[in-house]
Structure formats: structure tokens, C-alpha cells
N, C-alpha and C positions, 0 to 999 in steps of 0.2 A: 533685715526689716522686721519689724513687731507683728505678729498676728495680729486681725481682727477679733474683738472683743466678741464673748457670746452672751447674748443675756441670762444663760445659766450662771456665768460668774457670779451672779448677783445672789446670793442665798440668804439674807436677812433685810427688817425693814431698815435696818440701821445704813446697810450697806446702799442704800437709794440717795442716802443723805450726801453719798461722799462719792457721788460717780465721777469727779472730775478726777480723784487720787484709782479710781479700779479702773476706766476706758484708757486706754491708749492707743493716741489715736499716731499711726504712721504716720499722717499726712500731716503732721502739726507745723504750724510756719508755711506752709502752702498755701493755703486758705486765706488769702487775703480782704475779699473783697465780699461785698456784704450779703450777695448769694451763695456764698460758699461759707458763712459762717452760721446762715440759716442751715446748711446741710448738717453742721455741726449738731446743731439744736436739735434738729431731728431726731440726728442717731441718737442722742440723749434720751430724748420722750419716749423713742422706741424701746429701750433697757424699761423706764416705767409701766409704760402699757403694759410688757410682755409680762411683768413681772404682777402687774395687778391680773391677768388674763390668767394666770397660772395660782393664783393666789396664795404665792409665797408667804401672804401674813397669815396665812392658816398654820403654817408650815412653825413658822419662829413662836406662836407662842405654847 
């Protein structure tokens, strides 16, 4: 089974653009139904937040 993703994976602004090819998510095909695909979305924003919160664009230029 896949580890979960840490939002350190994320090290450039570029890298925000393409979080569907960097997250991998274990659970994919489980999540059928449309409160479970809001969960998805979440974990998504969360990689963002964390990532504006730590101000990784400082970092990349």
C-alpha cells in the first residue's frame, strides 16, 4: 500500500500545478460518493495552504 503524501513533497511553485501526478492517494476508487470526494479536495488545499504557510515561493526564486 502507498504512503501518504507529506506536503514537504511539494518543493516548488511549479510543483502546486501538478498535484494530481505528485499525491497518491491509497484510497483511489474507493471514494465513490460525493462526500468522499469533497475529502479528496481537502487533502488537496491542504498540500496548498501548507505550502503557502511555509512560503515555499520564497524558497524557489
Amino acid at each position: 500500500m502507498a504512503k501518504r503524501n507529506s506536503p514537504k513533497d511539494i518543493k516548488t511553485v511549479d510543483d502546486l500545478n501538478h498535484l494530481e501526478e505528485i499525491i497518491k492517494d491509497k484510497r483511489k476508487g474507493k471514494r465513490t460518493d460525493a462526500k468522499k470526494n469533497r475529502r479528496d479536495r481537502h487533502y488537496e488545499k491542504q498540500f496548498i495552504k501548507i505550502a503557502l504557510k511555509e512560503k515555499i515561493f520564497e524558497d524557489s526564486e
